[in-house]
C-alpha positions as CSV (number, residue, x, y, z in Angstrom):
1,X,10.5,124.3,1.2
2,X,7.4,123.3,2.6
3,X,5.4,124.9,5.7
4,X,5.8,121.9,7.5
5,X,9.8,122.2,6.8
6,X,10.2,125.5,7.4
7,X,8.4,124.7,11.3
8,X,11.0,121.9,11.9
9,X,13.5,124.6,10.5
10,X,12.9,126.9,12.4
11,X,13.0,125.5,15.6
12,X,15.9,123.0,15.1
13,X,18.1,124.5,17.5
14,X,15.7,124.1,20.4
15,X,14.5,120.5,19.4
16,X,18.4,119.5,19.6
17,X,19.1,121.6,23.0
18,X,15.8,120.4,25.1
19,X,14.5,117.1,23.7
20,X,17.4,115.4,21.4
21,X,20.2,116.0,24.2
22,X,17.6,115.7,27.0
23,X,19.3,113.9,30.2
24,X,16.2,111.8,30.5
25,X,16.3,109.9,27.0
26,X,19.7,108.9,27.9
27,X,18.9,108.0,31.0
28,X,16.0,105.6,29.7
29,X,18.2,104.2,27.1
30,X,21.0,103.6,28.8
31,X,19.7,101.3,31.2
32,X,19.4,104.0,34.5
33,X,16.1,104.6,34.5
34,X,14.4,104.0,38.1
35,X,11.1,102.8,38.6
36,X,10.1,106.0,40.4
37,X,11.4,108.0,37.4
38,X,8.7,105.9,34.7
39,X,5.8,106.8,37.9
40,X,6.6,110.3,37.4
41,X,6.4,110.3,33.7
42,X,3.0,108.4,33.8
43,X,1.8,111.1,36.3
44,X,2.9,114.0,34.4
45,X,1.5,113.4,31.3
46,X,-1.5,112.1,32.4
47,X,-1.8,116.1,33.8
48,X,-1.2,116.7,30.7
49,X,-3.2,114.7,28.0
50,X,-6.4,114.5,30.1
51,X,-6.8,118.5,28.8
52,X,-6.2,117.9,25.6
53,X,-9.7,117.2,24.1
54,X,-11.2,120.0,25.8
55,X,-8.1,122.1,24.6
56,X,-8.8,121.3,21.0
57,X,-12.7,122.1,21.3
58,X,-12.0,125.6,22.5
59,X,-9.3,126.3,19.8
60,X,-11.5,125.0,17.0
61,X,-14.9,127.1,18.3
62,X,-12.2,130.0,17.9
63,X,-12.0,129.3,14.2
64,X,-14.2,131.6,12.1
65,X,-15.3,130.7,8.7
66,X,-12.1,131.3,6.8
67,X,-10.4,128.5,8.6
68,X,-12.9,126.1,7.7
69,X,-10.4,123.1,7.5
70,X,-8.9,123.7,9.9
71,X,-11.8,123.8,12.5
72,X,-12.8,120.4,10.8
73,X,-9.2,119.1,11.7
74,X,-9.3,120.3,15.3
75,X,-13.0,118.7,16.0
76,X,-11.4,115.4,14.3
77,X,-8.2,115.8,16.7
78,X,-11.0,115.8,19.7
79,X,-11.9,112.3,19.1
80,X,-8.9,111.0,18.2
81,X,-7.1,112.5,21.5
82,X,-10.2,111.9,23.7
83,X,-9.4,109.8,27.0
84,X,-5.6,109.1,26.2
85,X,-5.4,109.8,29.6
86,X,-6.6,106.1,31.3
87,X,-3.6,104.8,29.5
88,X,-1.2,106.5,32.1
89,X,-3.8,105.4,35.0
90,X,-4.2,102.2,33.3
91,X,-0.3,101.7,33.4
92,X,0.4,103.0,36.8
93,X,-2.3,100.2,38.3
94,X,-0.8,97.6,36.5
95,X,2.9,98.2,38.2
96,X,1.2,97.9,41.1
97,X,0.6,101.7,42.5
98,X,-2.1,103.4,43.9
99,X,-3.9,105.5,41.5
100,X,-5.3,108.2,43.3
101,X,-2.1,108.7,45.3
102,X,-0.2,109.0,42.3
103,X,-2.0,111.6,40.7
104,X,-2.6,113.4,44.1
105,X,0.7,115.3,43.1
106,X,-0.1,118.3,41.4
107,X,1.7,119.0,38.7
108,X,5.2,120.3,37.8
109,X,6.2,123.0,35.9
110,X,7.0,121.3,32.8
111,X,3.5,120.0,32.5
112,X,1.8,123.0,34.4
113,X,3.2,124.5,31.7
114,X,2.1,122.8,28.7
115,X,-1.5,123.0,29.9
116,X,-1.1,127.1,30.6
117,X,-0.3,127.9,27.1
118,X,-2.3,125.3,25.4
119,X,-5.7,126.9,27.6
120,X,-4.1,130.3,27.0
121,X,-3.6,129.4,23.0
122,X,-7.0,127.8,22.9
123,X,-9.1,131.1,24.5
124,X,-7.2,134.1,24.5
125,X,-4.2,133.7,22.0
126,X,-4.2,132.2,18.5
127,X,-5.4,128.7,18.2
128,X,-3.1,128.4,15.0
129,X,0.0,127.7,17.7
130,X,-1.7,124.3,19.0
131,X,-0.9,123.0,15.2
132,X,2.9,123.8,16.7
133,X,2.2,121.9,19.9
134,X,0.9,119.0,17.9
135,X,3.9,119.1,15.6
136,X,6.1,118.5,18.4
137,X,3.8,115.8,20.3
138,X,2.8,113.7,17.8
139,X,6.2,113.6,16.1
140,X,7.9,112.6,19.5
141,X,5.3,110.0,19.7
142,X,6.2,108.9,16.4
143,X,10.2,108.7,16.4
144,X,10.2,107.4,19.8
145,X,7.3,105.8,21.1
146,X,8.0,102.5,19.7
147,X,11.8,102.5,20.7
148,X,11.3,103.7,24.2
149,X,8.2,101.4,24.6
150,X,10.7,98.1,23.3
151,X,13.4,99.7,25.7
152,X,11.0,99.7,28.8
153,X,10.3,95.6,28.2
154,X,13.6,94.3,26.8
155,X,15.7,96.2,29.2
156,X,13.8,97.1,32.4
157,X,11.6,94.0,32.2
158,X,8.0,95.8,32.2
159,X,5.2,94.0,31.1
160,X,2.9,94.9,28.1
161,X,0.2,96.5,29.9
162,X,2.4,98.7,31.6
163,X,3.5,100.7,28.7
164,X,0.3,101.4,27.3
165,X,0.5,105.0,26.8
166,X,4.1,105.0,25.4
167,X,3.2,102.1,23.0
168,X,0.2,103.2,21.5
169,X,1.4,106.2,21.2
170,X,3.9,105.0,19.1
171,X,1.1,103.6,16.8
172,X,-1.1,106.1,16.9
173,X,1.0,109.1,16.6
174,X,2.7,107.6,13.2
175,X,-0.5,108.5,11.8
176,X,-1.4,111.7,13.6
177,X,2.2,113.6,12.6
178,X,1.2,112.9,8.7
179,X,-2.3,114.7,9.5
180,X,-0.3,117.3,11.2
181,X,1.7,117.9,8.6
182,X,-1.0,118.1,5.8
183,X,-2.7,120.9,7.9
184,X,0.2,123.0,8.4
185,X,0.8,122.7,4.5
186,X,-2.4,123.2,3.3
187,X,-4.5,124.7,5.9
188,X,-3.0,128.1,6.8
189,X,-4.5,131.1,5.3
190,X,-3.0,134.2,6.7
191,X,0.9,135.6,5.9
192,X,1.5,135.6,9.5
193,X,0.2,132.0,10.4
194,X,2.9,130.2,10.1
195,X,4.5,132.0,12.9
196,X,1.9,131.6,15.0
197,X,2.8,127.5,14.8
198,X,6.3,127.6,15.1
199,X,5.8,130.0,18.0
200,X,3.4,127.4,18.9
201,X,6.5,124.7,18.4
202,X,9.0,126.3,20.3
203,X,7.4,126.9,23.2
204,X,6.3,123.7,23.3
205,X,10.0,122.6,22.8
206,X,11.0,124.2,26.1
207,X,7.9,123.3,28.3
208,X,8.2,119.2,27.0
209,X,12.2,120.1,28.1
210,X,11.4,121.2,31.5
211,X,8.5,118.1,32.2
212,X,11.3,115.5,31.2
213,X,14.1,117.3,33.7
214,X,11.0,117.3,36.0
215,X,11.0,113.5,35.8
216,X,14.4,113.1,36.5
217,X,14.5,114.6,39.6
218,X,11.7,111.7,40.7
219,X,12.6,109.9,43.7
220,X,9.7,108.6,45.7
């Protein structure tokens, strides 16, 4: 069993519990999603992604000499994830809303969350866990970006420039899982790192939980 199989094996029961049985993907998919339930969820993750270049920066400075590759794959990860943000401010003007009032609200715990440990990960704890945040990111990107992107046209009649973020992300993060999984396979070097990620994972998990219960309790 691989690294990268032994992360997703590891955590399998939380990744069921919190994002698989989630309230809010059935919600989407069955057709009940309100419009002030897709503002929150633009709102959220732009708190969210619009830390993640920096994030990644500060982990990879963190790396010392030994972890080499890895360091190179964070700095990569910079560019790639740099700006995501203006797609969720990019979305929310083309339905219409007001920007800055929007993203006024501070954010909720699910995403207040994310951004805690990621910072705390990045500067005080051990970098290696962010490989666990982007195993759960990029793969949710992956396995549902392109469905939940289709679903938001077909079904709730949104136009293409207002699901930029999710359908990019879709593309994009296809790619991105498959580098994510070549540097938890080849680019730990300690006995112990591998628990680092899936503690990484896991926590992740829960915090990505809370921000999509957070979202459905939207309703202005």
């Amino acid at each position: 069993m691989s690294n990268f199989e032994r992360l997703l094996s590891a955590t399998d029961r939380e990744f069921t519990s919190e994002i698989e049985n989630n309230p809010l993907i059935e919600l989407v998919l069955g057709g009940g999603m309100k419009r002030e339930h897709y503002i929150s969820y633009l709102r959220e993750t732009y708190h969210m992604v619009r830390h993640t270049s920096r994030m990644l920066s500060l982990a990879g400075a963190r790396l010392g000499d030994e972890y080499r590759g890895l360091r190179d794959w964070f700095f990569d990860q910079v560019r790639e994830e740099n700006n995501h943000d203006l797609f969720c401010v990019n979305d929310l003007r083309n339905l219409g809303e007001d920007v800055d009032r929007v993203l006024a609200v501070p954010p909720m715990p699910g995403s207040w969350g994310l951004v805690a440990q990621n910072y705390y990960m990045a500067t005080y704890g051990s970098p290696l866990g962010i490989l666990g945040v982007a195993s759960l990111t990029e793969g949710l990107g992956a396995d549902l970006g392109k469905v939940i992107a289709d679903t938001l046209r077909q079904q709730y009649g949104l136009e293409r420039d207002q699901v930029t973020f999710i359908r990019s992300h879709g593309g994009f993060d296809t790619r991105h899982i498959e580098d994510v999984k070549k540097a938890v396979d080849e680019l730990l070097v300690g006995d112990s790192d591998l628990d680092e990620v899936i503690q990484g994972r896991r926590m992740t998990i829960h915090y990505y939980g809370q921000m999509f219960r957070d979202v459905m309790s939207a309703t202005s």
